[in-house]
C-alpha positions in Angstrom: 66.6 51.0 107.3 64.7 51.2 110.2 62.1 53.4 109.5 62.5 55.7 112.6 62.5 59.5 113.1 66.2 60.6 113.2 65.9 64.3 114.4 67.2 65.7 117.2 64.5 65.2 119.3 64.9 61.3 119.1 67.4 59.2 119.1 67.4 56.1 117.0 67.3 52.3 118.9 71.2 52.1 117.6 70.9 48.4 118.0 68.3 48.3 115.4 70.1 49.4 112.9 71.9 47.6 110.2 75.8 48.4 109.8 75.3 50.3 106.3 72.6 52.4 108.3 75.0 53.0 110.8 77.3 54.6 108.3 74.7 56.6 106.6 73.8 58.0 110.0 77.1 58.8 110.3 78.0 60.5 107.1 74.2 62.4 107.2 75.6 64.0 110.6 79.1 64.4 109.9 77.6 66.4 106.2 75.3 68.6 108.6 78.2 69.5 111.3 80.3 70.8 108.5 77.8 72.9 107.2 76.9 74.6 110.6 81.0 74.8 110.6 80.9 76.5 107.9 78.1 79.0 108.4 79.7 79.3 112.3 83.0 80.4 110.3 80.9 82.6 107.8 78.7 84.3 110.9 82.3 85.1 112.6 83.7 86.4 109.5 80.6 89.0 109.5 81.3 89.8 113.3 84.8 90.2 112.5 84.1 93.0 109.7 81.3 94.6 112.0 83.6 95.2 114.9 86.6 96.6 112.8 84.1 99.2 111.7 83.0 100.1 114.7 86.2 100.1 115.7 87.3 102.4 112.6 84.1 104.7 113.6 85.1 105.3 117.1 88.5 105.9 116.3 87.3 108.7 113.5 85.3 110.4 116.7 87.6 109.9 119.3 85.0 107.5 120.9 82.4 110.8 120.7 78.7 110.1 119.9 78.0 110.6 116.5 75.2 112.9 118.0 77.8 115.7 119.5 77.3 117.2 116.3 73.7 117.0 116.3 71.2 119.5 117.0 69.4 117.5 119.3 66.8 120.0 119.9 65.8 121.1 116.1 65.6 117.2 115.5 63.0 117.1 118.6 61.6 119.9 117.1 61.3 118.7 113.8 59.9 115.1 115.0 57.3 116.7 117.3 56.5 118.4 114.3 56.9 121.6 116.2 59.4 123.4 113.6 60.2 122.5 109.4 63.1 120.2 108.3 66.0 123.0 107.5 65.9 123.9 103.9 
């Protein structure tokens, strides 16, 4: 096999290689795109799930901030370190 560097940055000189090179080219790259398929498919699935929950979340809340029922202040207050945590 022509011992070039096959990344992505280069490109091998195609007419250098033998036919059985060729092929093994071939199957190397056609192995790799099924895996990034698969992770692709995997990655969606995830953003899928994330978005029905968020979905879910603003439906519980009427699309209201989580924080409407947060005293804002006292958690100001309590980061600044100006008042206690409530017991």
């Amino acid at each position: 096999m022509a011992q070039e560097d096959l990344s992505y940055d280069t490109f091998p000189d195609l007419g250098a290689l033998s036919d059985e090179e060729l092929k093994d080219l071939i199957q190397r790259h056609t192995e790799e795109e099924q895996e990034v398929s698969y992770r692709r498919r995997l990655l969606h699935g995830k953003i899928d799930i994330l978005r029905a929950e968020l979905v879910a979340r603003l439906q519980e809340t009427q699309g209201r901030s989580v924080l409407d029922s947060v005293d804002v202040d006292s958690l100001t207050d309590i980061l600044t370190g100006k008042a206690a945590p409530p017991a």
